[in-house]
Each structure stands twice: as structure tokens, then as C-alpha cells.
DOMAR-758393 format. One record per residue (C-alpha): x, y, z; residue number from 1. Coordinates in Angstrom, 2 decimals. Example, Ala and Ser with C-alpha at 12.3 -4.5 7.8 and 13.67 -1.06 7.14 Angstrom:
2
NODE       u       v       w   k
NODE   12.30   -4.50    7.80   1
NODE   13.67   -1.06    7.14   2
***
This chain:
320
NODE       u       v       w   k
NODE  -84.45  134.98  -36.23   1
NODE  -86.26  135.35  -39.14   2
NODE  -85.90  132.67  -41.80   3
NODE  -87.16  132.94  -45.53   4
NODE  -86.81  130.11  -47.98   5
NODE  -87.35  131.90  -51.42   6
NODE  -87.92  128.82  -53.43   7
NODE  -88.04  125.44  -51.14   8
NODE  -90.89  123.83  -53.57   9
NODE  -88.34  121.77  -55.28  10
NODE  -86.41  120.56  -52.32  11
NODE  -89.37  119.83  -50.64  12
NODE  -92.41  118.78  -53.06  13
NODE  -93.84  117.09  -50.06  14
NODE  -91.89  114.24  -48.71  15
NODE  -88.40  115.97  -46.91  16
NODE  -90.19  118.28  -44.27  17
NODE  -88.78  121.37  -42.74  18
NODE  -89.05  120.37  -39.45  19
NODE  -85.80  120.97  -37.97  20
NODE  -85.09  124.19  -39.72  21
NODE  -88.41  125.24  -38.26  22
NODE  -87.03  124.96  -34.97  23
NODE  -83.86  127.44  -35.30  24
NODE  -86.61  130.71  -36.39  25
NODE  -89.57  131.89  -37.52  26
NODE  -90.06  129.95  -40.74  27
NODE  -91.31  131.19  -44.05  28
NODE  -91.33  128.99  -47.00  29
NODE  -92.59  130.14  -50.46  30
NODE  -92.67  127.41  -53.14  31
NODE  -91.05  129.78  -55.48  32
NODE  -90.20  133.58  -55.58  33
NODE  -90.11  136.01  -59.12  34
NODE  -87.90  138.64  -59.03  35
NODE  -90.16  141.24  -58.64  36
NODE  -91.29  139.65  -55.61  37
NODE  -87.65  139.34  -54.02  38
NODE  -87.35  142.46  -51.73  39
NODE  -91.11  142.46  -50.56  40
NODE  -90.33  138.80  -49.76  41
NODE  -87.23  138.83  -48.05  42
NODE  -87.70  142.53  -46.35  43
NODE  -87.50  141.19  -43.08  44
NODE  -85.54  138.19  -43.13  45
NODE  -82.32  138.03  -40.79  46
NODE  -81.86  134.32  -43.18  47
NODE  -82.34  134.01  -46.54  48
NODE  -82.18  130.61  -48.37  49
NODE  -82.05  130.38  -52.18  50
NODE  -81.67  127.73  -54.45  51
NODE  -82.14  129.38  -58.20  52
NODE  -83.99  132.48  -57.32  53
NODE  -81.39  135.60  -57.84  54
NODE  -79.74  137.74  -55.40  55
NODE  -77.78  140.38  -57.10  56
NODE  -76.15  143.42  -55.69  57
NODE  -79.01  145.81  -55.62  58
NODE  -81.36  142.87  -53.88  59
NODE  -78.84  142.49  -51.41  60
NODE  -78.30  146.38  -50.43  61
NODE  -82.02  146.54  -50.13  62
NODE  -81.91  143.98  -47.44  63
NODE  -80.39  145.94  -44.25  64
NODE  -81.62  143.04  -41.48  65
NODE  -80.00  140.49  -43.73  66
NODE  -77.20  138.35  -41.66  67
NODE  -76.73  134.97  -43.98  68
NODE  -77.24  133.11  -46.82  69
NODE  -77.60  130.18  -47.24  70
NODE  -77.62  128.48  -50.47  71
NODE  -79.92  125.23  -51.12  72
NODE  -77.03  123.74  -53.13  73
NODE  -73.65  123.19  -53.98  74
NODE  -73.10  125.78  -57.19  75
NODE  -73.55  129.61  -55.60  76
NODE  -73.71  131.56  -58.99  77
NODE  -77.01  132.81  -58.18  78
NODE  -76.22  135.17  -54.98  79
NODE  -73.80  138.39  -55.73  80
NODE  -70.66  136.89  -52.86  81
NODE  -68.98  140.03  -53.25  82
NODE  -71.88  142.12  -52.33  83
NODE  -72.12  140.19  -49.78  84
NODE  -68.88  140.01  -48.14  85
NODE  -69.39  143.97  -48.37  86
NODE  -72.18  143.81  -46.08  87
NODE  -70.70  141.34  -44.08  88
NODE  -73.15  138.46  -44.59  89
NODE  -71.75  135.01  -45.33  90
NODE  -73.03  132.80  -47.72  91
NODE  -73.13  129.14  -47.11  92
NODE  -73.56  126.20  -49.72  93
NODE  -74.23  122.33  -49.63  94
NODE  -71.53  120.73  -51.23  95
NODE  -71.03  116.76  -51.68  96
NODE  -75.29  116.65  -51.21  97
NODE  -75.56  115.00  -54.77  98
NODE  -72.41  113.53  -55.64  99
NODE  -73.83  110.02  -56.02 100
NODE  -77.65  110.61  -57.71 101
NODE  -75.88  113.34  -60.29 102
NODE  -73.12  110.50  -61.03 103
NODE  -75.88  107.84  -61.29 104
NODE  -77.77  110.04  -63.16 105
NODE  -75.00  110.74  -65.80 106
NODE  -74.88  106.83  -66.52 107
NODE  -78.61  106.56  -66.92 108
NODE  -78.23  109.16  -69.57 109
NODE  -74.95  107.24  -71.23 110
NODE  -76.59  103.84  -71.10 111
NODE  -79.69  105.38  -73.06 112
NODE  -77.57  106.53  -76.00 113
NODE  -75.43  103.72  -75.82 114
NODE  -78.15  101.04  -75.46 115
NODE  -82.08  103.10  -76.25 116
NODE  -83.61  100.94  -74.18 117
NODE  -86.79  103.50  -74.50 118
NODE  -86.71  103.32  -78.28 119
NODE  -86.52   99.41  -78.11 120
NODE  -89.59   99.86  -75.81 121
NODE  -91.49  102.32  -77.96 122
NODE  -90.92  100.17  -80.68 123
NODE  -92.53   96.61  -79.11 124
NODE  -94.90   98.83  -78.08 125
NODE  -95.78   99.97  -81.40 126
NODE  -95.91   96.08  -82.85 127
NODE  -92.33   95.95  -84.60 128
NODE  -91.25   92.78  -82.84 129
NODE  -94.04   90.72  -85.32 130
NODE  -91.51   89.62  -87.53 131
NODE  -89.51   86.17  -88.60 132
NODE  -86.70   87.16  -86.52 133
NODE  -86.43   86.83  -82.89 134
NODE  -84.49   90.04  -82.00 135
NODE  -83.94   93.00  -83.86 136
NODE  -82.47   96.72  -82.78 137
NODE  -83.26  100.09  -84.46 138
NODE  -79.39  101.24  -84.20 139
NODE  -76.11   99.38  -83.26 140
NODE  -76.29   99.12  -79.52 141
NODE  -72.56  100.44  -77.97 142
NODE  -70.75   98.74  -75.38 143
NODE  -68.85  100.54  -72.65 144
NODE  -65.83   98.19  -72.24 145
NODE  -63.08   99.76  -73.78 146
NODE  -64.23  102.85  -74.68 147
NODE  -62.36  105.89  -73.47 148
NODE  -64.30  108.45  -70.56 149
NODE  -63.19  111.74  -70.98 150
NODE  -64.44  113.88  -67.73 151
NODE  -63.87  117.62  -67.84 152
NODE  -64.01  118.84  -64.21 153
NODE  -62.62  116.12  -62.47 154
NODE  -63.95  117.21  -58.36 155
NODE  -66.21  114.86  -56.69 156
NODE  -69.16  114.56  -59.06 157
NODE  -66.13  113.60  -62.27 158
NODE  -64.43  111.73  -59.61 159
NODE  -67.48  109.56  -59.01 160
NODE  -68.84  109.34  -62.52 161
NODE  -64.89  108.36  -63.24 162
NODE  -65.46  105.47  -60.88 163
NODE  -68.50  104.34  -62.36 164
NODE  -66.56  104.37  -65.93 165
NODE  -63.74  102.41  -64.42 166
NODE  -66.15  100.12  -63.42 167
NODE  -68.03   99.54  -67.03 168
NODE  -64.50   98.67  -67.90 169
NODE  -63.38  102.11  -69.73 170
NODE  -60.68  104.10  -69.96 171
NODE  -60.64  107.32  -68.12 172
NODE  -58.74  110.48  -69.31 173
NODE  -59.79  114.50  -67.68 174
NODE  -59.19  117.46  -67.90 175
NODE  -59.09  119.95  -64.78 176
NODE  -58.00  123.59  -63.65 177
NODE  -56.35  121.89  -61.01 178
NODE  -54.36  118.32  -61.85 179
NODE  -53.55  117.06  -58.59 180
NODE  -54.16  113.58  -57.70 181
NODE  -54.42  111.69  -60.48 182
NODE  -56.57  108.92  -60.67 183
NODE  -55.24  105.21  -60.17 184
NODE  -56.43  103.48  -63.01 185
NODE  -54.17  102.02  -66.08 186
NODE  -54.24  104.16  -69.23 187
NODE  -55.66  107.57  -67.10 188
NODE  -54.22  110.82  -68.09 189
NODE  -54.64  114.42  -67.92 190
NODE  -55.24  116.13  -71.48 191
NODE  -56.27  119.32  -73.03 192
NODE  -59.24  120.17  -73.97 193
NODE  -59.06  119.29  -78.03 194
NODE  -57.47  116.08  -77.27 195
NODE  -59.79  115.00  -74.44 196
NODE  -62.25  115.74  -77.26 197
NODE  -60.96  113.61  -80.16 198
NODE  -60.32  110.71  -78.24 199
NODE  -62.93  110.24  -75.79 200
NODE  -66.13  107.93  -77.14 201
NODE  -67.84  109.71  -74.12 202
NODE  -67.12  113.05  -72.74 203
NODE  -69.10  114.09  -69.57 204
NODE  -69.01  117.51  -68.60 205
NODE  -68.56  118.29  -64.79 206
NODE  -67.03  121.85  -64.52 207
NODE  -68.57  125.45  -63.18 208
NODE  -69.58  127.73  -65.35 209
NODE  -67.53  130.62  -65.35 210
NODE  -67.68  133.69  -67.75 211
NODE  -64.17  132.43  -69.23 212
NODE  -65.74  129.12  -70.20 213
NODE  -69.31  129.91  -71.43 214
NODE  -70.26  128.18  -74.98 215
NODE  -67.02  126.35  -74.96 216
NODE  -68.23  123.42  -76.29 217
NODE  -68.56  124.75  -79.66 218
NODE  -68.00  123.69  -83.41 219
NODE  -64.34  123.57  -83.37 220
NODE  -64.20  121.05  -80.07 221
NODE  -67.64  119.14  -81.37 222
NODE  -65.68  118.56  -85.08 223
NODE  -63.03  116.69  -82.59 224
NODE  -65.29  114.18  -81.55 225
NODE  -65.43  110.63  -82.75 226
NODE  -68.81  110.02  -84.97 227
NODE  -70.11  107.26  -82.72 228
NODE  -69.08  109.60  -79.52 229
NODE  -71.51  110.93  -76.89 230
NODE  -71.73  113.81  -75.05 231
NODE  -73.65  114.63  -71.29 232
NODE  -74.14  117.09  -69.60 233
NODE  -75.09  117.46  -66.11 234
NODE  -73.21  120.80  -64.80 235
NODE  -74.30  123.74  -66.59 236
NODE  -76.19  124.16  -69.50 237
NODE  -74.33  127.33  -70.71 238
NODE  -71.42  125.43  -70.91 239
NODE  -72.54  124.45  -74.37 240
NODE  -73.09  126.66  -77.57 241
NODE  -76.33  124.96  -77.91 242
NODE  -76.70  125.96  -81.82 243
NODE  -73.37  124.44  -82.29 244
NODE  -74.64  120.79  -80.67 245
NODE  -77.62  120.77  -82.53 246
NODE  -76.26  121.22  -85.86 247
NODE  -73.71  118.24  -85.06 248
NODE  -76.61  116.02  -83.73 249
NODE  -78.76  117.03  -86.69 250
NODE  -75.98  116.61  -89.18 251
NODE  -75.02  112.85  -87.67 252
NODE  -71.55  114.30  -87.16 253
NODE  -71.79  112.83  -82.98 254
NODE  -73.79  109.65  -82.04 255
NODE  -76.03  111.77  -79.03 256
NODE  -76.04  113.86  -76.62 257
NODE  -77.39  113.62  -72.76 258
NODE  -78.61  116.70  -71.12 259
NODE  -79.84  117.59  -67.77 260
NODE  -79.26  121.30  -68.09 261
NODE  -79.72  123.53  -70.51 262
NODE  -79.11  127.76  -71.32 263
NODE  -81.96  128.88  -70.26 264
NODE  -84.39  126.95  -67.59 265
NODE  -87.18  126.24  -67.76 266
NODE  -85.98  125.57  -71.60 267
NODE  -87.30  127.64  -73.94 268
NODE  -89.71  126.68  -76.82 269
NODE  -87.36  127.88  -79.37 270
NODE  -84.16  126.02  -78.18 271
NODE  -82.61  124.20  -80.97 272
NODE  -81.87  121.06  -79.12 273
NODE  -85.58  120.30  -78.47 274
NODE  -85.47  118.92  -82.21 275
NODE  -82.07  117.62  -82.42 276
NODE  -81.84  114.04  -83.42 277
NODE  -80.68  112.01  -81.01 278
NODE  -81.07  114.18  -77.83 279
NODE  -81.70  113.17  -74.53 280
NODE  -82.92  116.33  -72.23 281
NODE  -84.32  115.98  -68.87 282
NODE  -85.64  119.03  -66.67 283
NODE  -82.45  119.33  -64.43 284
NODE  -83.37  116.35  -62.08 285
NODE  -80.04  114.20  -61.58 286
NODE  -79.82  116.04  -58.00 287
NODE  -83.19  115.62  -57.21 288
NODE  -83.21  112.13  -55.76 289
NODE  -84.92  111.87  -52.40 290
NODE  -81.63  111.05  -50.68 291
NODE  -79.77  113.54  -51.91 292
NODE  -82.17  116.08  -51.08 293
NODE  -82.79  114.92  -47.41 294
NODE  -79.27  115.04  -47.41 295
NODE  -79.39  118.89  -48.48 296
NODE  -81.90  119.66  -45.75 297
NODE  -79.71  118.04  -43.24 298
NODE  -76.31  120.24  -44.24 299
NODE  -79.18  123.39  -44.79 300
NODE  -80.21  123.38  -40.96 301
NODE  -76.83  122.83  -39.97 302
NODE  -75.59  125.86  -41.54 303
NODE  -78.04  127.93  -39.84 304
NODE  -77.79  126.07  -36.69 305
NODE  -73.94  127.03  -37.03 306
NODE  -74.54  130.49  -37.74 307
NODE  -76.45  130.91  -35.17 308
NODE  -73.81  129.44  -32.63 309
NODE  -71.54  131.99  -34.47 310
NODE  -69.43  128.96  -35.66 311
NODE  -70.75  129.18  -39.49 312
NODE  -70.21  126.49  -41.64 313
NODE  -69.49  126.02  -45.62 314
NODE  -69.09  129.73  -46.21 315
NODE  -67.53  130.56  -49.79 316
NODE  -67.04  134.04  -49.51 317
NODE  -64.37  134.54  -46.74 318
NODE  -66.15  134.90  -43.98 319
NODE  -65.85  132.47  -41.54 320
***
């Protein structure tokens, strides 16, 4: 079998080798793939493995040797399914990979609005702990204790930033297209969206984007929020009308924001947030810990070993 990873440079910038995958097929790895180079690339691949590099429709007609796909994460939005399940090609994910870096990820973000322990460090840095007083801080520092977590998505990743929020002490209140098992912690409770967003002091955002929900956090749900509240996001950047965010951070209406993801990626020059006040952005890393991505090599090769024992595993388009 032919194997083609279209884009494997971030899952493996050097230390998580593709050893065992190398041992199911022929191997071909390209750090990264542009669209233009996607049928020329993947011409003679019987498996295809994608992380963000596109496979619509007319890419996947233009493929006839094509048997599977295999996705190098958990969220599949990139590869047409349907097209697929035309063609009779599964598609496999990773799911569960990064449940615990995104979650630890989401606090890092939290405690740096709630705390800016890099502004504190910027300033000493910059000689503003010379004066008479022994301590100072550049902006009331927020505690976590008490404060309500509002999650919206509540599947593994909420469920384990929920923990996390339990465990700082706070309150935690979701909402979720499916309700079922509740969490069992005092004061939790499932709400709609506006009042998950007017009570929350930190709402974390852990749903798929879907082209029902795109840009909902917008003006009317961002005038909701408390003026000392935060909001992170580490699902989807079009979740969030970004204009909308920036002219609540800029206007002081929200305390900060945390994001991992944004619209468009790599984020564009001209996106508002990159001069909103009080915004946190990093490049779309909270997955990218070294466990969690060993971990998504491991489930990777086991897809295709399981394909290939016609026994395939994690398929999300039917067929299994």
C-alpha cells in the first residue's frame, strides 16, 4: 500500500518518528501540501493522511486508487465524508489524543488573564519594581474560587477543562446539544446560551463548528457578559465574530479574551484581534504537546494497521 501524509511537519517537527507507520506501506511524508499540489501529490496513494490540508469533493473523485483516510486529528471538517462514503473510502479520526494538553492549555490561557503573570514579568523587567513599595500589580489580579465556569460543548475536552474548574474551586454551568450526564458538582446546571453568557466570569468554548453556529459569539451574547468576565477559545476560531470581540475588548466592555484559534490560520495581518486590548492569541498549539502527539501517531498507525486487517477503526462516515 501506498501511504501519503499530506502535511505530517507539525505532528512530527522532529522528535515523534514515523517508524511504525513506515512499516504498514510505502511511506511518503511531505511537511506540508498547497492545494494546487493535492492531486499530483496524492495521485497514487491507496492512504491518504491529512491533518489541515483540504480534501473536497472534486480532490477526492480525482483520486480513483484512493481506499482510506485517515485524519491526523480528532475534528474531520477538512475531508468532504460524504464524497467519500460515495466512493466507498472511510475516513478515520483520532479522537481523545489531546483531551488533557488542550484542557491544560485552556487554564494556562485563564490564569494569564486572571493573574498576567507575563505583564508582571515585562514590567520587573523593564525596572518598575524600584519603588518604596514592596509589591505592586498593573491590574487587579482575579481569583478563581467562586467564580462561575461556563463551558459550551461539554464532550471530553469541556468535561476535562470542567474538572480542572471544579478543582480551582468554581462553579461549573454548560451548555450542550446533547444534556445527558450531568456533571456531579454542587451548583452545576445546564443553561442556554444568553444565560450561560451573563453569568459565567469565564466562558470556555469547546463545541464544533458547524455552519448553524458560525460567528455566534457575537455582540448580542458578548453585551451578556460580566465586565470583569473572560472568554477562551480553544475549538474553532470561526466560532467567534471576531470584529464583534475586538470591539468589546477594545471598548473595556469584557476583562480578556484567550485564543488558540482564530478565522483564518495562519492569522491574517489585518485581523482585528491582533490589536485588541487585552488579547491573548497563540498559533493553535494547545494540542501540540509532545504527549499528545505521540499519542496521535500511536491511534494514526493503528487505524491503518486496522484497515488493512479489514477491521477499520474510528471511522465517522458509516463505514465500518
Amino acid at each position: 500500500m501506498n501511504i501519503v501524509v499530506l502535511d505530517g511537519k507539525t505532528l512530527n517537527p522532529g522528535d515523534n518518528p514515523w517508524d511504525e507507520l513506515a512499516g504498514l506501506g510505502e511511506l511518503t511524508v511531505h511537511d506540508r501540501t498547497a492545494p494546487s499540489e493535492v492531486v499530483e501529490r496524492a495521485r497514487d496513494a491507496d492512504i491518504l493522511l491529512t491533518n489541515k490540508t483540504r480534501l473536497p469533493a472534486e480532490v477526492i473523485e480525482a483520486l480513483p486508487k484512493l481506499k482510506l483516510v485517515s485524519v491526523l486529528a480528532t475534528g474531520y471538517d477538512v475531508v468532504d465524508v460524504a464524497a467519500c462514503a460515495r466512493r466507498g473510502i472511510p475516513v478515520s479520526n483520532v479522537p481523545g489524543y489531546g483531551t488533557a494538553s488542550v484542557a491544560q492549555h485552556v487554564f494556562a490561557l485563564i490564569l494569564e488573564l486572571a493573574n498576567e503573570a507575563g505583564v508582571h514579568d515585562a514590567a520587573v523587567k523593564a525596572g518598575e519594581w524600584r519603588g518604596p513599595d514592596w509589591c505592586f500589580w498593573k491590574r487587579p489580579v482575579l481569583e478563581l474560587a467562586g467564580r462561575t465556569m461556563g463551558i459550551v460543548g461539554l464532550g471530553s475536552i469541556g468535561r476535562a477543562v470542567a474538572h480542572l474548574a471544579h478543582a480551582f474551586g468554581m462553579r461549573v454551568v454548560a451548555n450542550s446539544r446533547s444534556r445527558r450526564d450531568p456533571l456531579p458538582y454542587p451548583g452545576f446546571a445546564w443553561l442556554d446560551l444568553p444565560e450561560l453568557f451573563a453569568v459565567s466570569d469565564v466562558i470556555s468554548l469547546h463545541c464544533p463548528q458547524t455552519k448553524d453556529n458560525a460567528g455566534f459569539v457575537n455582540k448580542t451574547l458578548l453585551e451578556r457578559m460580566k465586565p470583569e468576565a473572560m472568554l477562551v477559545n480553544t475549538a474553532r476560531g470561526g466560532l467567534v465574530n471576531e470584529a464583534d470581540l475586538a470591539g468589546a475588548l477594545n471598548a473595556g466592555a469584557i476583562r480578556g479574551a484567550g485564543l488558540d484559534v482564530v478565522s483564518v490560520e495562519p492569522i491574517r495581518p489585518d485581523n482585528p484581534l491582533l490589536m485588541a486590548r487585552n488579547c491573548i492569541i497563540t498559533p493553535h498549539m494547545a494540542w501540540a504537546s509532545r504527549e499528545a502527539r505521540r499519542r496521535l501517531m500511536v491511534v494514526t498507525t493503528d487505524n491503518v494497521r486496522a484497515f488493512l486487517a479489514c477491521k477499520p477503526l474510528n471511522v465517522v462516515n458509516g463505514l465500518t
